[in-house]
Every structure is written in C-alpha cells, then in structure tokens.
NUDREN-701015 format. One line per field, with one value per residue (C-alpha): residue number from 1; residue in three letters; x, y, z. Coordinates in Angstrom, 1 decimal. Example, Ala and Ser with C-alpha at 12.3 -4.5 7.8 and 13.67 -1.06 7.14 Angstrom:
// NUDREN-701015
resi <- 1:2
resn <- ala:ser
c1 <- 12.3:13.7
c2 <- -4.5:-1.1
c3 <- 7.8:7.1
This chain:
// NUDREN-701015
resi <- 1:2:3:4:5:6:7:8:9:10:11:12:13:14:15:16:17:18:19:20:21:22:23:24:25:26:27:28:29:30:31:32:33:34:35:36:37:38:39:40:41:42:43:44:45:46:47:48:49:50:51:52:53:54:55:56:57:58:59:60:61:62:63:64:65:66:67:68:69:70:71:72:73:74:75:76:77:78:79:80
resn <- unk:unk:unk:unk:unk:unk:unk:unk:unk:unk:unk:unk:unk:unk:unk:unk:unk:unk:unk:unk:unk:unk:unk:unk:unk:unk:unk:unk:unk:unk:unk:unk:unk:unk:unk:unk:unk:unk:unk:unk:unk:unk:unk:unk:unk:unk:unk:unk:unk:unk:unk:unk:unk:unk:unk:unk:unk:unk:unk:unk:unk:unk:unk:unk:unk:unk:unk:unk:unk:unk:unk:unk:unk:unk:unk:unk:unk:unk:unk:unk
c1 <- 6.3:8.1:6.3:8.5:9.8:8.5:5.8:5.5:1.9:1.5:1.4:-1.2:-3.3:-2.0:-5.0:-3.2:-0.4:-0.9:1.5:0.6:1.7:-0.7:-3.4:-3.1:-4.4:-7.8:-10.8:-12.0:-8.5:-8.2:-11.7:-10.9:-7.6:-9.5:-12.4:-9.7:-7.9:-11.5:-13.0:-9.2:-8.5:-5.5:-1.9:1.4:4.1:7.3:6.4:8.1:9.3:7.4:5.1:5.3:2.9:-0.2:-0.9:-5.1:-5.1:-8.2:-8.8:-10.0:-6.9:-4.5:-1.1:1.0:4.8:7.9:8.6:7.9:5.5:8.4:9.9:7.0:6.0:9.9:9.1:5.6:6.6:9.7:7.5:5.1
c2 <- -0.6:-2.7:-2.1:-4.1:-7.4:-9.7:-7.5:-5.7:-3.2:-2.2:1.7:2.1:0.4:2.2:4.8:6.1:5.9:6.2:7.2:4.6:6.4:9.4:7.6:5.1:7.4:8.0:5.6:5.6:4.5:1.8:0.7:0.4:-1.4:-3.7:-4.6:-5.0:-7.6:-9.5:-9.3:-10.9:-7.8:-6.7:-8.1:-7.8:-6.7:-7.7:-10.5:-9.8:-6.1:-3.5:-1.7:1.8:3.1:1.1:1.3:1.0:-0.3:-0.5:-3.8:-3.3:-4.5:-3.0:-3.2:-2.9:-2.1:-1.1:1.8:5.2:6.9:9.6:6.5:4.7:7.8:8.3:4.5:5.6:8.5:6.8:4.0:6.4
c3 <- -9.7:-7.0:-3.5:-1.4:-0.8:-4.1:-4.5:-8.3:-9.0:-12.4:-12.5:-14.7:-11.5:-8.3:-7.1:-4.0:-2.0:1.7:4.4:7.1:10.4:9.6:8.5:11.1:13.7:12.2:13.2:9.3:8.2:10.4:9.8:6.1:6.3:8.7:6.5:3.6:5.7:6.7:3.2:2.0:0.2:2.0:1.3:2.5:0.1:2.6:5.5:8.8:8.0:9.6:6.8:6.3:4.1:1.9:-1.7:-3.0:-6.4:-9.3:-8.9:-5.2:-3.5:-0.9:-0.1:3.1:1.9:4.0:1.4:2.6:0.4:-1.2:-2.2:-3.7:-5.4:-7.2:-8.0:-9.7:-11.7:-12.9:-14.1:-15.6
C-alpha cells in the first residue's frame, strides 16, 4: 500500500490508520507520536509535504503520510 512519497506498507501489516488533525488535539495522541519519534520509531512517508494522517504498523512502527485517511483506506482495501 503506497503511503506517500517513496513510501510502500505491506497491508497485511497496517493496524490503523489515523486522521492526524483530530488526533492531534488530544494530549495522549501527541504524547504517543512523540515518544515514537524519540524512541526512532516514527518515519516520514513524504519529506517537506505537510502530513495528513499516520499509519501504526505490526512491527511497532509509525508513519506520517500526506494522504488523507479516505484515501489511504481505498489504497488498503484495494490491496486487500
């Protein structure tokens, strides 16, 4: 599943797919993405565009992606 920029997720992996304006605005969310990025767990999918929503994989990695989450989801269950 392409995430953005050169960025490809297997499907099988993807847990969740997170709209990152809505989430954004709670204290846990931010505290997670912010221990993802000091533990070296979080990755962008698309340097220097804005990121839009973030995917959580199985192997206990996170994603920041431009795509919205609609179109990351069409991009999951066309994959599937």
């Amino acid at each position: 599943m392409h995430i953005g920029g050169d960025s490809v997720l297997r499907s099988g992996a993807v847990i969740g797919l997170f709209d990152l304006d809505g989430c954004s605005r709670r204290q846990d969310t931010r505290r997670f993405l912010q221990n993802r990025e000091n533990d070296g767990r979080l990755s962008q999918a698309a340097e220097g565009i804005l990121p839009r929503s973030f995917v959580v994989t199985a192997d206990d990695r996170t994603y920041l992606s431009p795509a919205t989450t609609a179109t990351l989801k069409k991009r999951l269950n066309a994959a599937v």
